[in-house]
C-alpha positions, 0 to 999 in steps of 0.5 A: 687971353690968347684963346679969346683973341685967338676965337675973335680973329675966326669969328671975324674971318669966317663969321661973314662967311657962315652968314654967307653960306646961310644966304645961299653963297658956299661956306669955307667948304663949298657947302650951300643948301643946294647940293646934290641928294643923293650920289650919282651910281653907275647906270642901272637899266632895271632902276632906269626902266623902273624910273620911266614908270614911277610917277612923278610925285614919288620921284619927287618925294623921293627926292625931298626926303633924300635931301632932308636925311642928308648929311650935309642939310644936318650940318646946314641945321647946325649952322644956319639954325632950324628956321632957315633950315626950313627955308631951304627945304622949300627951296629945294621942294622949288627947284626939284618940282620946277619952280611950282610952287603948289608942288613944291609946299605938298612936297616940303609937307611930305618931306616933313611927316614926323610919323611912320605909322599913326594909330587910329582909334576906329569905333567897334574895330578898336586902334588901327595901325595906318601908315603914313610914309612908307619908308624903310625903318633906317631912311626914316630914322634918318630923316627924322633925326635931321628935321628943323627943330628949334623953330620958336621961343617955347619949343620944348624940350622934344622940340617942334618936328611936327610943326613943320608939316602943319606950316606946310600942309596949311600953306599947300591948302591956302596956295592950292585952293586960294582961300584962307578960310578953307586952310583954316577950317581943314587945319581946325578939322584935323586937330579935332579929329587928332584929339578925337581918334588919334591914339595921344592926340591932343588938339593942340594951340601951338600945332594951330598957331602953325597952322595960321602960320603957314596959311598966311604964308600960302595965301600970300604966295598968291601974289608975292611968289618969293617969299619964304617959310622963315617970314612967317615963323616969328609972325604973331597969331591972334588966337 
């Protein structure tokens, strides 16, 4: 009797709170989603000349995918649960390309790629090794570990990183192009060449029902610029 009234009392104290911290306001240790990636080193001129030449998307890239490995955005996961997590990916893909939304859903694309490396199955070559990220083995082992997951009812076992970047690429096609149809047809393309030339690929209805779903989100950012990702997660899809 003591532990349940002992557990009512902090899930009354700091049950608000959690909420809270999810909405964007600090949690009871000051932890929002929009914390710092990364820790400020001493001033290095080799990586400060380096900066100046580095083009601004691999900056940017290399922002998202420091956030998303970060420790802290596991343990916002954790709290807050995968589809808000998803949320704050966006957000922060907002904030680091300057609030331009184009940028920011090629970015949050990016820092959601789920492979490495994918083999392709080339006619007369035979499988072909291309890479995808172009990370070190440690920083993509980390970064994958921290992607939402859990983001529908029927998420199996393995979960649904992959999902992430079909909601994304999707929403970047329908924002950048203004056209549903053209998110639609480029999403349909991908999985039948998925299931076509991808060593284990397989054209997928839950990589599609992603895929509708992040178009719709993209499409309507056209006209209503603070929506986000954790709106239309739970929309029903016809197929």
């Amino acid at each position: 009797m003591r532990i349940f009234f002992a557990v009512l009392i902090l899930l009354l104290l700091f049950g608000p709170v959690a909420l809270a911290q999810c909405d964007g306001k600090p949690g009871p240790d000051g932890l929002t989603w929009n914390f710092d990636e990364g820790e400020k080193g001493k001033f290095d001129l080799l990586q400060f000349i380096g900066g100046v030449f580095t083009p601004d998307l691999v900056k940017e890239t290399r922002q998202i995918r420091a956030y998303i490995r970060d420790r802290r955005f596991a343990e916002l996961v954790k709290r807050c649960g995968a589809v808000r997590a998803m949320d704050f990916i966006y957000l922060r893909a907002l904030r680091i390309s300057d609030h331009n939304i184009t940028r920011a859903l090629f970015l949050s694309m990016i820092g959601c790629l789920d492979h490495q490396n994918v083999d392709v199955k080339v006619p007369v070559i035979g499988t072909l090794g291309v890479p995808l990220t172009f990370e070190e083995d440690s920083l993509f082992k980390a970064r994958y570990g921290n992607l939402p997951s859990r983001l529908y009812d029927d998420t199996p076992r393995e979960g649904d990183r992959d999902k992430l970047q079909h909601f994304f690429g999707s929403a970047y096609l329908a924002f950048a192009s203004e056209s549903r149809e053209l998110a639609r047809t480029s999403g349909d393309l991908i999985e039948w060449g998925e299931a076509q030339f991808v060593v284990g690929g397989v054209d997928d209805p839950r990589d599609r029902r992603s895929n509708k779903q992040g178009e719709r989100f993209g499409h309507d950012l056209l006209t209503v610029k603070n929506l986000l990702p954790s709106d239309y997660l739970n929309l029903k899809i016809e197929e």
